[in-house]
N, C-alpha and C positions, 0 to 999 in steps of 0.2 A: 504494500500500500504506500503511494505518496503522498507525504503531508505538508503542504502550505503553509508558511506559518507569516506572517506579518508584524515583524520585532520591531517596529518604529520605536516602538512604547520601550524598548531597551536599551534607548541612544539617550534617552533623558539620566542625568547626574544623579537624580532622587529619585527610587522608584514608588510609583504610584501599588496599588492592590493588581490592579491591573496586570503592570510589568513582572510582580512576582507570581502573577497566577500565572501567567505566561511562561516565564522562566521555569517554575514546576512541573509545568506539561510540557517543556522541551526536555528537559531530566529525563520525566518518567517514560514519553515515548522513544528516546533513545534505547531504553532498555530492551528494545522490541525487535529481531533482526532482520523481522521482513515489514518493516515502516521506514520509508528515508524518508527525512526529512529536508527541506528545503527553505530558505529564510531567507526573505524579502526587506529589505533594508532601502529607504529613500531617504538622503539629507543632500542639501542642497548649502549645508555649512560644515558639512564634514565631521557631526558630531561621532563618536566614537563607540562600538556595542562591546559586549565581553568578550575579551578573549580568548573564553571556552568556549565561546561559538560553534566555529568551525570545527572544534572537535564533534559533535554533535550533528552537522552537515553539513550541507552545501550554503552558504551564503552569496545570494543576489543582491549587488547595490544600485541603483541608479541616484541622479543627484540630481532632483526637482523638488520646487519647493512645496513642502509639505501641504500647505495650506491651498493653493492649486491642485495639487490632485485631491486632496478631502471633496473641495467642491467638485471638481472634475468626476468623481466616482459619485457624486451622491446624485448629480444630473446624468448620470449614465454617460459620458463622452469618453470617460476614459477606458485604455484597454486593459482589460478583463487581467486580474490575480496572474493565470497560467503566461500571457500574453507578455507580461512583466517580468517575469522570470526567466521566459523562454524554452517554456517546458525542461528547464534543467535536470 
């Protein structure tokens, strides 16, 4: 199984509920050996995610600004989770 994951929320300095619910469900589904995971990363200032990341999977960055694609996906203009990644 591939899983999509969307770590925005772990480029911030302070994490929110969010970022660590996140963070625990990248942990626990690594645990699993037919799940890859793949992680989607957009800054357009270069903020920085953990380190352990990439142990854990594949990391996709692109560098647009956040706030642009929020709206862009909420009006449906933007391409699609997989689209973004590149089916990595």
């Amino acid at each position: 199984m591939r899983l999509a994951v969307d770590v925005r929320c772990l480029q911030d300095k302070y994490w929110t509920g969010v970022a660590s619910y996140t963070w625990n469900n990248i942990k626990h589904f690594a645990r699993y050996n037919d799940v890859e995971q793949v992680f989607y990363s957009n800054s357009h200032k270069g903020n920085q995610l953990p380190k352990t990341l990439s142990t854990y999977g594949k990391v996709v960055q692109r560098h647009f600004p956040n706030k642009l694609q929020d709206l862009a996906w909420r009006l449906n203009m933007w391409p699609t989770l997989d689209k973004l990644i590149g089916r990595a």
